[in-house]
C-alpha positions as CSV (number, residue, x, y, z in Angstrom):
1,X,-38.0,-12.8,-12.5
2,X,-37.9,-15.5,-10.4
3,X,-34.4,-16.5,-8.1
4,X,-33.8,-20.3,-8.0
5,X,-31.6,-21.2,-5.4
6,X,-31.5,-23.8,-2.2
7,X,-31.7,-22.2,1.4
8,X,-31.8,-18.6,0.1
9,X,-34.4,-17.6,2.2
10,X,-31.9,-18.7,5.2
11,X,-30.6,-16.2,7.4
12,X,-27.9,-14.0,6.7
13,X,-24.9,-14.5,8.5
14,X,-24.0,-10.8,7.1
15,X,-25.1,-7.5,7.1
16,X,-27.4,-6.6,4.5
17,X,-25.9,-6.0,1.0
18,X,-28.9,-4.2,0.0
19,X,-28.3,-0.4,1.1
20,X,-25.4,0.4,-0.8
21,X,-22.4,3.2,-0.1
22,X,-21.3,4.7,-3.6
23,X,-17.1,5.2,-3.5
24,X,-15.5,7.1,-5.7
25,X,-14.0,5.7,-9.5
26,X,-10.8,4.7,-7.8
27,X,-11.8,3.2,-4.7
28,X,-10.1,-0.5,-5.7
29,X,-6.5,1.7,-6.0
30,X,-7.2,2.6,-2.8
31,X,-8.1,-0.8,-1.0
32,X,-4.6,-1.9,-3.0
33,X,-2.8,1.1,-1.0
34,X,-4.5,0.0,2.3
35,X,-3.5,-3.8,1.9
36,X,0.3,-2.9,1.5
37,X,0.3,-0.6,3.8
38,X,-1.1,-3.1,6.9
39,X,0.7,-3.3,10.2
40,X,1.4,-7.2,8.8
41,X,3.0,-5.9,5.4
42,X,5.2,-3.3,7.9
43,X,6.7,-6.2,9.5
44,X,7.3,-7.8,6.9
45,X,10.9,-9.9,6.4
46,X,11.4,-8.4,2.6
47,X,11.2,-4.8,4.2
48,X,12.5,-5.4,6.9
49,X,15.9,-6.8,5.2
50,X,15.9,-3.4,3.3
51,X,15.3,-1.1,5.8
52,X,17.9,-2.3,8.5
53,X,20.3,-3.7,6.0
54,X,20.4,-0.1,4.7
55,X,21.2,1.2,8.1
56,X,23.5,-1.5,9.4
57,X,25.9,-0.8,6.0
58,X,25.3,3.3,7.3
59,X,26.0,2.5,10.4
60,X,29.6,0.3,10.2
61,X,30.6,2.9,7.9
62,X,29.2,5.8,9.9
63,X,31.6,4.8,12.6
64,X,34.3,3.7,10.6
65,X,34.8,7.2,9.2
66,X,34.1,8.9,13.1
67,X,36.8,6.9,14.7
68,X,39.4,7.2,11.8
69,X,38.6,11.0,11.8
70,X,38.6,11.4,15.2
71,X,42.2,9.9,15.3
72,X,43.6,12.1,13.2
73,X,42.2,14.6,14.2
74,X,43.2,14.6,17.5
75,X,46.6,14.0,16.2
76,X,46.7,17.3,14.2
77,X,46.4,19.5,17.2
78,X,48.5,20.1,20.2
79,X,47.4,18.3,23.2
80,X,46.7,22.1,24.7
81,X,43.9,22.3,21.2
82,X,42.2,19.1,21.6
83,X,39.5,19.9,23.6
84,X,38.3,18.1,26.6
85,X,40.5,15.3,27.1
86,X,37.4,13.1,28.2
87,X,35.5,13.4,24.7
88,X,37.9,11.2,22.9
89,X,36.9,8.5,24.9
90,X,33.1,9.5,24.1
91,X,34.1,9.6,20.6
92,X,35.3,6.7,20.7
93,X,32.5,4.7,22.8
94,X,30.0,5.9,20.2
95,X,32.1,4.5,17.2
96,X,32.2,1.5,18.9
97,X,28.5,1.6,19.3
98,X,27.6,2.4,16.6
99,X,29.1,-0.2,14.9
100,X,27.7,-2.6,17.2
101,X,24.6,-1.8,16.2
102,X,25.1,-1.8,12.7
103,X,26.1,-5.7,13.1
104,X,23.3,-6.2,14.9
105,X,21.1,-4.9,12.2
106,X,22.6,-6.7,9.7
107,X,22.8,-10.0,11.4
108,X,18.9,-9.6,12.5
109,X,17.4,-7.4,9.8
110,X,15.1,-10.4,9.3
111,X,13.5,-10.5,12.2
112,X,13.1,-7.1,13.5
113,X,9.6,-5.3,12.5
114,X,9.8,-2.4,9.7
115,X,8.5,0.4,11.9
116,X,11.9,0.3,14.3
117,X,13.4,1.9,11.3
118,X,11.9,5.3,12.4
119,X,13.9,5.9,15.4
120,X,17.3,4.3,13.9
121,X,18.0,7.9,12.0
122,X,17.5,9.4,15.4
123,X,19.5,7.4,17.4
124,X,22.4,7.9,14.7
125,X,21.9,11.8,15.6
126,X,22.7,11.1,19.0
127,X,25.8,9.5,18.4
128,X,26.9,11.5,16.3
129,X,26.4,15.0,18.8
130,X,27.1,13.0,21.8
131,X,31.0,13.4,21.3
132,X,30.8,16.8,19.4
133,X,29.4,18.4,22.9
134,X,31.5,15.9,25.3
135,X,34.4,17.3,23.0
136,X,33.3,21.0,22.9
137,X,34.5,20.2,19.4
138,X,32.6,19.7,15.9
139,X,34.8,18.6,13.1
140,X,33.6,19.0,9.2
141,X,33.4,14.9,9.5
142,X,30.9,15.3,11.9
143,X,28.6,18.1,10.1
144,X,29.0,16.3,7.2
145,X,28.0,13.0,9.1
146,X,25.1,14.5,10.3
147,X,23.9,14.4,6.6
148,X,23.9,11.1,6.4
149,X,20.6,10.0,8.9
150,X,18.6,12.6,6.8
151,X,19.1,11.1,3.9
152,X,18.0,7.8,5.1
153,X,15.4,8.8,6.3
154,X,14.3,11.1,3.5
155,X,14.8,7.9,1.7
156,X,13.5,5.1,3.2
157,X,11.0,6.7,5.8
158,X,8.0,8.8,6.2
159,X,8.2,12.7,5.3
160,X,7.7,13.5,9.0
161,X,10.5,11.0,10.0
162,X,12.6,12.6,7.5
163,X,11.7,16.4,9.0
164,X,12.1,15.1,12.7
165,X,15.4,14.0,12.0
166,X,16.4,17.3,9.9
167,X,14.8,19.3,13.0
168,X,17.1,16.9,15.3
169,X,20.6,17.4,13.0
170,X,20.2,21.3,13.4
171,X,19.5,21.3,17.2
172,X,22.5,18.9,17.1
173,X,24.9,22.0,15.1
174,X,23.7,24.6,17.1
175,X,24.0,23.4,20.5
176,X,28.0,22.1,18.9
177,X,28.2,25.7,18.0
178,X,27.1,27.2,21.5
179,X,29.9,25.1,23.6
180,X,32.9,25.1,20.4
181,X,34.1,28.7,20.3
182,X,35.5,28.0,16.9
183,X,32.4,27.7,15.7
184,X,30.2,30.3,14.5
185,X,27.3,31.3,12.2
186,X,29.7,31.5,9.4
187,X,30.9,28.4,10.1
188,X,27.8,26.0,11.1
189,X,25.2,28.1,8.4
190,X,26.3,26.4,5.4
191,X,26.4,23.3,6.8
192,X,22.9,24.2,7.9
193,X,21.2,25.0,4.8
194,X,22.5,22.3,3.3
195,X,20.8,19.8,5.6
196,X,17.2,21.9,4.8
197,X,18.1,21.8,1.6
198,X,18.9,18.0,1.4
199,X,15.9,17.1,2.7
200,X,13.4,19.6,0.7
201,X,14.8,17.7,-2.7
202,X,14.9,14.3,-1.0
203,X,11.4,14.6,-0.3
204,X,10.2,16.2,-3.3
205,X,11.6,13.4,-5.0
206,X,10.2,11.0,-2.7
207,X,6.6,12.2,-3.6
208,X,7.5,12.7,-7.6
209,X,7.9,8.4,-7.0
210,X,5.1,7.9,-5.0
211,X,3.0,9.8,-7.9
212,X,4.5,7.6,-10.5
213,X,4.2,4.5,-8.5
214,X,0.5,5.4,-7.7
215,X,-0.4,5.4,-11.3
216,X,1.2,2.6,-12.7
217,X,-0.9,0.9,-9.6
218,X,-4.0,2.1,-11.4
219,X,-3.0,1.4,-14.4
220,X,-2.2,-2.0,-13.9
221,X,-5.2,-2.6,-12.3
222,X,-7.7,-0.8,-13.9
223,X,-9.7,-1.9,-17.3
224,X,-9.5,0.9,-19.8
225,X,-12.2,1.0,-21.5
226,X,-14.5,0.5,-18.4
227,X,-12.3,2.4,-15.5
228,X,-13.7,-0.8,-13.2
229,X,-10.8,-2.9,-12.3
230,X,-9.6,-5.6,-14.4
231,X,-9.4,-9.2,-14.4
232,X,-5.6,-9.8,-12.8
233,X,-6.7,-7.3,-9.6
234,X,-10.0,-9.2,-9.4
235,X,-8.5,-12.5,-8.7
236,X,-5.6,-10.9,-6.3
237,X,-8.4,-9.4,-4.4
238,X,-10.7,-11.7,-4.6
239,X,-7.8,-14.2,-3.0
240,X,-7.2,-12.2,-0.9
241,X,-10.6,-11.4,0.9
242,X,-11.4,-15.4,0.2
243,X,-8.4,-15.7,3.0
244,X,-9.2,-13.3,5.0
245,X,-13.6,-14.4,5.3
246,X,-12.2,-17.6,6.2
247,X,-10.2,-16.6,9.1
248,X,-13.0,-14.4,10.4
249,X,-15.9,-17.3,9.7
250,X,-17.6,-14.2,7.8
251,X,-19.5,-14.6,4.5
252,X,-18.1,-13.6,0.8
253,X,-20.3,-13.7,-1.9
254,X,-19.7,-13.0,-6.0
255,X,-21.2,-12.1,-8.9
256,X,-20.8,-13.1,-12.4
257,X,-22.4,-10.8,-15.0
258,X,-23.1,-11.1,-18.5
259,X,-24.3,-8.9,-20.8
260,X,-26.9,-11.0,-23.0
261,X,-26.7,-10.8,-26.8
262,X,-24.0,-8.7,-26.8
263,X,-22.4,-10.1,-30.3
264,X,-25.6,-9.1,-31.6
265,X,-25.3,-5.6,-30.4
266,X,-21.7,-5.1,-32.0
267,X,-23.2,-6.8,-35.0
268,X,-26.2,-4.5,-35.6
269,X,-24.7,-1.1,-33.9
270,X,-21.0,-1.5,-34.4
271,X,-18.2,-1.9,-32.0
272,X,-18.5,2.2,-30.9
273,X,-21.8,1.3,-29.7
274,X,-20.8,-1.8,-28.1
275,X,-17.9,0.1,-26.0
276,X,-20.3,3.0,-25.1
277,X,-22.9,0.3,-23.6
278,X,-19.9,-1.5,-21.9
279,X,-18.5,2.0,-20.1
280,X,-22.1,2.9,-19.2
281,X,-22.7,-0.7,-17.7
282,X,-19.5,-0.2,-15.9
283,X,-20.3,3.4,-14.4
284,X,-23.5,1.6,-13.2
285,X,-21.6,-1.3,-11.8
286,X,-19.5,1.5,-9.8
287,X,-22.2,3.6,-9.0
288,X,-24.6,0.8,-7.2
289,X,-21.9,-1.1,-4.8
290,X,-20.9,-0.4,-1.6
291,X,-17.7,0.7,-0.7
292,X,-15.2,-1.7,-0.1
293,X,-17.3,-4.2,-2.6
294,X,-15.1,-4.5,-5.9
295,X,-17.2,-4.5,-9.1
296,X,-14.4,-5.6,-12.0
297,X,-14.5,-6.5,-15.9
298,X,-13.5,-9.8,-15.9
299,X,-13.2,-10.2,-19.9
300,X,-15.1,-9.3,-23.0
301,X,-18.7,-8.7,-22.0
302,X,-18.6,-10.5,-18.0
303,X,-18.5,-8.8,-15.1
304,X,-17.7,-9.4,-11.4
305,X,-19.0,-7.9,-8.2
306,X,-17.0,-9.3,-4.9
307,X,-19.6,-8.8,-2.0
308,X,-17.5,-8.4,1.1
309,X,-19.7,-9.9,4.5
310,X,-22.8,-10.4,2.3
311,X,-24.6,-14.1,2.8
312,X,-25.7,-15.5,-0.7
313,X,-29.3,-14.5,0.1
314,X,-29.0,-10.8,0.4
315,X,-26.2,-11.8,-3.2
316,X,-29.3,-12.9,-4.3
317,X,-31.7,-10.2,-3.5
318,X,-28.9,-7.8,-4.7
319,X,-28.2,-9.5,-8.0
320,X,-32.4,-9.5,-9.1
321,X,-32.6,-5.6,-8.1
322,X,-29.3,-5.0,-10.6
323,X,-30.8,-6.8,-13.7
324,X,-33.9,-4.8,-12.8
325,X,-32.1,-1.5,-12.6
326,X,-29.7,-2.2,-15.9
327,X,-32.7,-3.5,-17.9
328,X,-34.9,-0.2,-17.2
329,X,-31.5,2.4,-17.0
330,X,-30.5,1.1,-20.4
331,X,-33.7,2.5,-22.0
332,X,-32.5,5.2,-22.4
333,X,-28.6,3.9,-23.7
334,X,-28.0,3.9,-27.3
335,X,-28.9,0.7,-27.4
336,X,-31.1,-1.6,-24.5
337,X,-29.8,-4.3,-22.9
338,X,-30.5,-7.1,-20.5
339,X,-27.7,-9.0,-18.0
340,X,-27.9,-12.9,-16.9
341,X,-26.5,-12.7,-13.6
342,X,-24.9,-16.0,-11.2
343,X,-24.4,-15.9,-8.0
344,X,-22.1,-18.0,-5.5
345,X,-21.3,-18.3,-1.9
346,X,-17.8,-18.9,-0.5
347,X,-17.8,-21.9,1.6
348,X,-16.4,-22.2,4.6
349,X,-16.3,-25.8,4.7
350,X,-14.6,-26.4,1.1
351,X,-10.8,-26.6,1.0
352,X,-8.2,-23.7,1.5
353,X,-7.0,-24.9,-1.7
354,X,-9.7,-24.3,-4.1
355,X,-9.9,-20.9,-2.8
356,X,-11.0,-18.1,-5.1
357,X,-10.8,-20.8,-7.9
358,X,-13.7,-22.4,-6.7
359,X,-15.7,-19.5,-6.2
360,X,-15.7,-18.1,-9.7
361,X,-16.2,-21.5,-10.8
362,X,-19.5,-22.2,-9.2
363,X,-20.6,-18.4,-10.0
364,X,-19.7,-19.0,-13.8
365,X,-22.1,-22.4,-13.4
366,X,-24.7,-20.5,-11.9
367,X,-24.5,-17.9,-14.4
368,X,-24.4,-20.9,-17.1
369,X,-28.0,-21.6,-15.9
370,X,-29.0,-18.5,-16.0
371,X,-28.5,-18.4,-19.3
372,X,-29.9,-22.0,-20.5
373,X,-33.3,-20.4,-18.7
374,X,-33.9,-18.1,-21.2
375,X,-31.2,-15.1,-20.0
376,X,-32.5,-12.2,-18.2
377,X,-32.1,-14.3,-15.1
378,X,-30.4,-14.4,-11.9
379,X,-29.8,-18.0,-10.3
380,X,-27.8,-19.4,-7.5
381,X,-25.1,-22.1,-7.5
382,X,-26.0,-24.8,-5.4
383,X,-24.2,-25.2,-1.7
């Protein structure tokens, strides 16, 4: 069939769309996962205002409870019993610090990037060993303090933030142990465990969440009947790549497929039929697009194929060798069937407004044509 379109023999400004990369069923949940997980989403204001407002609150308190503690319990011994005299001032200088720093978080939680976060549970470890060892004393406030970094960690951070910062809390007990001759096996073990332990269920629950999170992500993206990704992650991705072509001056082509006569099919086969000819259209639609493309059911019978870097004349090329392919696979479907296929360049030129909008527009009037020409067509929407 013949491709009607103005300039498509131009050059690309792309690489080829032609040879295409197969990904996996789920490779669409997994461009999601990437996209939240970019070094602009770490930095982000929202996270950011969790993470250190967490840590400022753990912080004020953190050292609320070590100099109150540290008062009394210097108060409860005889001078003789203290320990070295010169700790309490430690103890006191890292109170003070850290709640400092837990001001500081809270006032500029804003506008300090996400990934600092990792080296606050740290740096709460330090404080909190610094006067145990000046000290050559380790109270139950400070084991149980010691706690407290893991669990934000185990919380809020990475698994291997979260076992760093267990690792750091037991070299932090046993060196209080070697210089406090109070303190034995007996006395730091429990204390011990219990920080393993914390973090073993912190992070087993942290990946239960992650597991349920994950699959309400699919779920909420993903067509059922199809397994392709709906029409509400479509136009979030689509919006999303639409921004990011025209930053880089990089081409973005679409797709708008339609299966033709397909009323007829449910009419004359039944609906089973009609769903079974739908998933296998679909499994082709995953099969024959690169990865990193996002083939998605946009509603009823249409389809959509977002061609990341791909100029409008390898769209184009790409669209006729589909409604090639789908009109000779389906042969051997339980019912054949034929696709009318538009196709539609982002323009660089048009307004950041009309965005993704636009585009879907002018591929829905291209596939319009396509089918007022007698379906079984692909065609081009005019520049």
């Amino acid at each position: 069939m013949a491709i009607e379109a103005e300039d498509v023999g131009a050059p690309a400004r792309a690489r080829p769309c032609h040879e295409r990369v197969s990904g996996p069923p789920d490779d669409h949940i997994r461009r999601i996962r990437a996209t939240m997980s970019e070094p602009d989403e770490l930095t982000s204001p929202v996270q950011g205002k969790l993470l250190f407002g967490i840590a400022g609150i753990f912080f004020l308190l953190g050292s609320t409870v070590s100099f109150i503690a540290a008062l009394a319990y210097r108060a409860e011994f005889p001078r003789a019993q203290r320990g070295v005299e010169s700790g309490s001032i430690v103890e006191y200088v890292c109170a003070a610090a850290g709640g400092c720093l837990g001001i500081v978080l809270l006032l500029a939680r804003t506008r300090l990037p996400a990934r600092l976060a990792s080296i606050l549970p740290l740096l709460g470890v330090v404080l909190l060993t610094a006067p145990m060892l000046a000290s050559q004393r380790t109270t139950p406030t400070d084991a149980i303090l010691l706690l407290w970094p893991v669990l934000y960690a185990g919380c809020l951070l990475s698994v291997e933030v979260a076992w760093v910062t267990t690792a750091a809390s037991l070299i932090a007990l046993v060196a209080s142990s070697l210089i406090d001759p109070r303190l034995t096996l007996v006395g730091y073990g429990p204390m011990a465990v219990t920080l393993v332990l914390t973090v073993c269920v912190v992070v087993s629950l942290q990946h239960r969440l992650h597991a349920v999170v994950s699959e309400f992500e699919r779920r909420a993206g993903t067509d059922v009947l199809t397994g392709l990704a709906n029409r509400r992650e479509l136009v979030e991705t689509l919006g999303r790549e639409a921004a990011a072509h025209r930053r880089r001056g990089s081409a973005l082509s679409v797709l708008m497929i339609d299966a033709d006569r397909f009323k007829q099919i449910n009419d004359t086969a039944g609906h089973d039929v009609g769903d079974d000819v739908l998933r296998r259209l679909g499994a082709l639609l995953r099969r024959e697009f690169r990865q990193g493309d996002l083939a998605a059911r946009f509603g009823g019978e249409e389809f959509m194929v977002i061609l990341i870097d791909c100029s409008v004349a390898d769209a184009a090329a790409r669209a006729e060798e589909l409604r090639a392919l789908i009109a000779a696979e389906s042969a051997a479907w339980p019912h054949t069937m034929t696709v009318s296929i538009g196709v539609a360049e982002l323009s660089l030129d048009a307004p950041v407004s009309e965005g993704s909008a636009s585009l879907i527009r002018h591929a829905d009037g291209a596939l319009y044509a396509a089918k007022q020409s007698g379906r079984n067509r692909v065609r081009v929407a005019e520049a």
